[in-house]
VOBA-1610 file (N, C-alpha, C; in pm, whole numbers, padded with zeros to 5 digits, always signed):
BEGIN
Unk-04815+01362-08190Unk-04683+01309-08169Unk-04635+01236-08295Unk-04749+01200-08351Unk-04692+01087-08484Unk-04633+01202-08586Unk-04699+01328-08619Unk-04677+01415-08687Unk-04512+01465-08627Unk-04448+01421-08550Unk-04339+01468-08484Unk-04237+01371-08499Unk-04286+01222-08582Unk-04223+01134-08596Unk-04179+01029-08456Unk-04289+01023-08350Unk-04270+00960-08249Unk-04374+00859-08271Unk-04322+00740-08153Unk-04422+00652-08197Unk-04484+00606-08033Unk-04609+00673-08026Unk-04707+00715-07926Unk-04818+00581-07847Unk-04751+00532-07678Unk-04846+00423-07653Unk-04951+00532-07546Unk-05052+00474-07548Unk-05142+00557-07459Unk-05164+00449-07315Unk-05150+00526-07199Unk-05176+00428-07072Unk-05037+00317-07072Unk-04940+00382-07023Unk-04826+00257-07055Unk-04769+00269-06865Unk-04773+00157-06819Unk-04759+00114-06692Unk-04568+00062-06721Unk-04518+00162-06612Unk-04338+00137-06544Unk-04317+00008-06480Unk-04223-00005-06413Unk-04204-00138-06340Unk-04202-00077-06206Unk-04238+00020-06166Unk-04234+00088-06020Unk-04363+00126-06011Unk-04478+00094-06102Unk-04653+00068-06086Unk-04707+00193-06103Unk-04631+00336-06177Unk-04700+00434-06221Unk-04746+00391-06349Unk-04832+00438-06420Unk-04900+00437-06542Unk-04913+00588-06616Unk-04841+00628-06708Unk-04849+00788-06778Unk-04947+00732-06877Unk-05007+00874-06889Unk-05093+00860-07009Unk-05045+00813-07128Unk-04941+00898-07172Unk-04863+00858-07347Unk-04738+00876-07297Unk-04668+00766-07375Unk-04522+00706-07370Unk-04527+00725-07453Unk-04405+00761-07561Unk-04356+00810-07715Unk-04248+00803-07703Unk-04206+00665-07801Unk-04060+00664-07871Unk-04015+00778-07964Unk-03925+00809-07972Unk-03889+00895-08075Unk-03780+00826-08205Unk-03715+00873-08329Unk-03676+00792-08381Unk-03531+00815-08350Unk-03460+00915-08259Unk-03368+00891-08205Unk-03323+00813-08099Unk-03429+00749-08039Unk-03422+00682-07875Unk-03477+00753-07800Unk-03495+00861-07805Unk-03548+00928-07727Unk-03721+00875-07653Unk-03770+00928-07525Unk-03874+00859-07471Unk-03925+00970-07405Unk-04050+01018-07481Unk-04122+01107-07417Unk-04256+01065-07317Unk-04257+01154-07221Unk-04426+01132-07141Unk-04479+01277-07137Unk-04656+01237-07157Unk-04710+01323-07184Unk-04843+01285-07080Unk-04807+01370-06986Unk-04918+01416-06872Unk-05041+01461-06923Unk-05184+01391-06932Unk-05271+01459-06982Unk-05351+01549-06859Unk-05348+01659-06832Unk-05454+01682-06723Unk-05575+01801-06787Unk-05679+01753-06735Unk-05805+01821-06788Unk-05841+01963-06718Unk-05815+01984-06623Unk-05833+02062-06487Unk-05728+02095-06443Unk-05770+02216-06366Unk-05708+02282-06221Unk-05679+02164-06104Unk-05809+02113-06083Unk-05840+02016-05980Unk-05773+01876-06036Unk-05772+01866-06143Unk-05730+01716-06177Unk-05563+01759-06184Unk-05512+01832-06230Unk-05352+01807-06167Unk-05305+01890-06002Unk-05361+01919-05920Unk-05389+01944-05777Unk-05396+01839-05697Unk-05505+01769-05781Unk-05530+01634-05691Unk-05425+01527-05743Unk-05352+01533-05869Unk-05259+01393-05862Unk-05122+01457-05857Unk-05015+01399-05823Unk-04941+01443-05775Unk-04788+01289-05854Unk-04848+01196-05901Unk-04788+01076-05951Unk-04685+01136-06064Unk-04709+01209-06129Unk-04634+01266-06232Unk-04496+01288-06210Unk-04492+01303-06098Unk-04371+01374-06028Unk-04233+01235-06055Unk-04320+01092-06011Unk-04217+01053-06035Unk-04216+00970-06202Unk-04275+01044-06322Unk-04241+00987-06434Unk-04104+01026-06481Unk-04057+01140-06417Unk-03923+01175-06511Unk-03821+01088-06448Unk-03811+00965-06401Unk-03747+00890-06418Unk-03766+00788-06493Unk-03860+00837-06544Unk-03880+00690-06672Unk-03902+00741-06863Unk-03837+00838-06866Unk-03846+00975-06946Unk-03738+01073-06960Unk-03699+01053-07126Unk-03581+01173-07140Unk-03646+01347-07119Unk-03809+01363-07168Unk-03875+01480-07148Unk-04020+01423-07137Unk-04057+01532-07033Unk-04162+01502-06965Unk-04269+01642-07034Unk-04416+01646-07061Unk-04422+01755-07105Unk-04617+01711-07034Unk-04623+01832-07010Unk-04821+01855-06942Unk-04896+01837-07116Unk-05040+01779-07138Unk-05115+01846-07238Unk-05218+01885-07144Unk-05271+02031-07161Unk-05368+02104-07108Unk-05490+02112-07212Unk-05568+02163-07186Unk-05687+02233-07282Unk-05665+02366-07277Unk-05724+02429-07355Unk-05766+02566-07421Unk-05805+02634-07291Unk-05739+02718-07225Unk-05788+02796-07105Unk-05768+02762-06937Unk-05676+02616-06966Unk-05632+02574-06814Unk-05516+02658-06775Unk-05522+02651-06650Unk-05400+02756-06571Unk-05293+02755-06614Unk-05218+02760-06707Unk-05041+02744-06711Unk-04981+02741-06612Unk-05018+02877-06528Unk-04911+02914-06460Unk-04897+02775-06332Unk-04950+02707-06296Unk-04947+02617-06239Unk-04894+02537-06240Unk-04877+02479-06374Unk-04743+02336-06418Unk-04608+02372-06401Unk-04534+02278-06326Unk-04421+02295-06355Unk-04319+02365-06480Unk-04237+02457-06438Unk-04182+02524-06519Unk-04083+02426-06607Unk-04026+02339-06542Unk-03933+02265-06574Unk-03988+02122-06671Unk-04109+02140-06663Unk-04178+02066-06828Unk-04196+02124-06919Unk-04206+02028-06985Unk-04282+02089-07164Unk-04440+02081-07094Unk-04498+02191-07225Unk-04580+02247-07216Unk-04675+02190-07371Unk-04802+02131-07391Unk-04888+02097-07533Unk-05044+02193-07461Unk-05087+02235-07559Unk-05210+02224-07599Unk-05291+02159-07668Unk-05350+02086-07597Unk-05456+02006-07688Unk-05605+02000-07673Unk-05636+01927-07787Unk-05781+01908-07781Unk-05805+01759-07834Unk-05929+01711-07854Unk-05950+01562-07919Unk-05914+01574-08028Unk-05851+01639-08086Unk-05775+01612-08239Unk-05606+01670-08278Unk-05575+01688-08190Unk-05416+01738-08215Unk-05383+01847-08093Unk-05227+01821-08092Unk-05184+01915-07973Unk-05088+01989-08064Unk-05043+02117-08007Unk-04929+02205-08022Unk-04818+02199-07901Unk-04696+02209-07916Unk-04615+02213-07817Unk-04597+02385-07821Unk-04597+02407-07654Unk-04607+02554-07670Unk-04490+02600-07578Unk-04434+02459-07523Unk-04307+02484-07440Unk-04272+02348-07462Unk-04067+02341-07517Unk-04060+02203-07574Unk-03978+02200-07365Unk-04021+02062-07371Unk-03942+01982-07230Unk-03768+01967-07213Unk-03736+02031-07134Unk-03608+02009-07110Unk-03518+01885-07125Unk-03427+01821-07227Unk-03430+01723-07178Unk-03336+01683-07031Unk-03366+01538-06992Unk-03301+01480-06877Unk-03238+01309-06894Unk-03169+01295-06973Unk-03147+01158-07039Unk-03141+01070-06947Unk-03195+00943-06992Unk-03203+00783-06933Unk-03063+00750-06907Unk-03067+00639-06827Unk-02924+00572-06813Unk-02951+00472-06901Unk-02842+00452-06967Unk-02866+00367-07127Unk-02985+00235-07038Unk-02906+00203-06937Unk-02972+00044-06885Unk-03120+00045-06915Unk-03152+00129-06839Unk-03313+00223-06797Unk-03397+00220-06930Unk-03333+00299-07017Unk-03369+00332-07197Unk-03375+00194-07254Unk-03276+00127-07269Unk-03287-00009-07269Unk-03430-00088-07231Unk-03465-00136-07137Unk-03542-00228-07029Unk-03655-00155-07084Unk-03699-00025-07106Unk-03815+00072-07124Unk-03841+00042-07261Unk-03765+00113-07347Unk-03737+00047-07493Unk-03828-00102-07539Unk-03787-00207-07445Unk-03807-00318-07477Unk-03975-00342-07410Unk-04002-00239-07336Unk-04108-00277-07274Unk-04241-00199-07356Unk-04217-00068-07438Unk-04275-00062-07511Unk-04291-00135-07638Unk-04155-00182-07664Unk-04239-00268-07797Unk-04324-00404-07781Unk-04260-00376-07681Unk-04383-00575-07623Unk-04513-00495-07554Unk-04522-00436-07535Unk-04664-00357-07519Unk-04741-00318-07678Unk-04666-00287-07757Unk-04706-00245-07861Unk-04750-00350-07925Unk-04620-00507-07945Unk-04655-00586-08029Unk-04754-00624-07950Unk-04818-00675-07833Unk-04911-00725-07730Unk-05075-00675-07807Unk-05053-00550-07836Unk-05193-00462-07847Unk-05226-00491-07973Unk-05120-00544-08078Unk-05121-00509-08213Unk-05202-00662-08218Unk-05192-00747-08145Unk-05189-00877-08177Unk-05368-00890-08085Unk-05397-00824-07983Unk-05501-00825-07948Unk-05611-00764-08067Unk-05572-00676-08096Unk-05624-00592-08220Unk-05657-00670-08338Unk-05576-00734-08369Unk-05594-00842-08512Unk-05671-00976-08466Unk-05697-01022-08370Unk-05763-01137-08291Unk-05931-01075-08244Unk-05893-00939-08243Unk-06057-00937-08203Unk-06103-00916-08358Unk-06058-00908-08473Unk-06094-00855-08602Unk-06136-00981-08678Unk-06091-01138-08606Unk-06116-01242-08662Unk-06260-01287-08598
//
């Protein structure tokens, strides 16, 4: 995502108590989520995803090398990945924020960000 010029939180918790894997600013405003599922069985069994695209201009699955496609929603983006980089192999439709929404979200990633940045430099002392 950084290679895409987004700027990528991992595990970022909404104010309605879902948690997506990666939240990504973009440098237009834009606010991506990125569903990681490993499995058949691991997106079967969760079903939470459903309500991230309200907290998200595009919503997009990352799979591995050989998981079902045909299974994910058509109406997401589509990555392949592995532990070192993904490809987008279907870009996500977008569905834009209500400025308010983009706003409040906006602000909640960077205080998540500055939060981590500052835990990060405190455990280094």
């Amino acid at each position: 995502m950084a290679d895409r010029g987004l700027a990528p939180l991992t595990e970022v918790t909404v104010p309605d108590g879902l948690r997506m894997d990666v939240c990504a600013l973009a440098g237009d405003g834009m606010i991506w989520c990125v569903e990681v599922k490993s499995s058949r069985a691991d997106f079967l069994s969760d079903r939470k995803w459903e309500g991230y695209r309200a907290w998200c201009d595009r919503l997009f699955f990352a799979v591995p090398e050989g998981f079902p496609q045909e299974i994910l929603p058509a109406d997401a983006g589509l990555m392949r990945a592995d532990q070192f980089d993904a490809a987008i192999l279907r870009e996500a439709p977008e569905h834009r924020l209500a400025p308010a929404r983009r706003k409040a979200l906006t602000l909640r990633l960077a205080r998540l960000a500055a939060s981590r940045l500052l835990q990060a430099q405190q455990s280094l002392c």
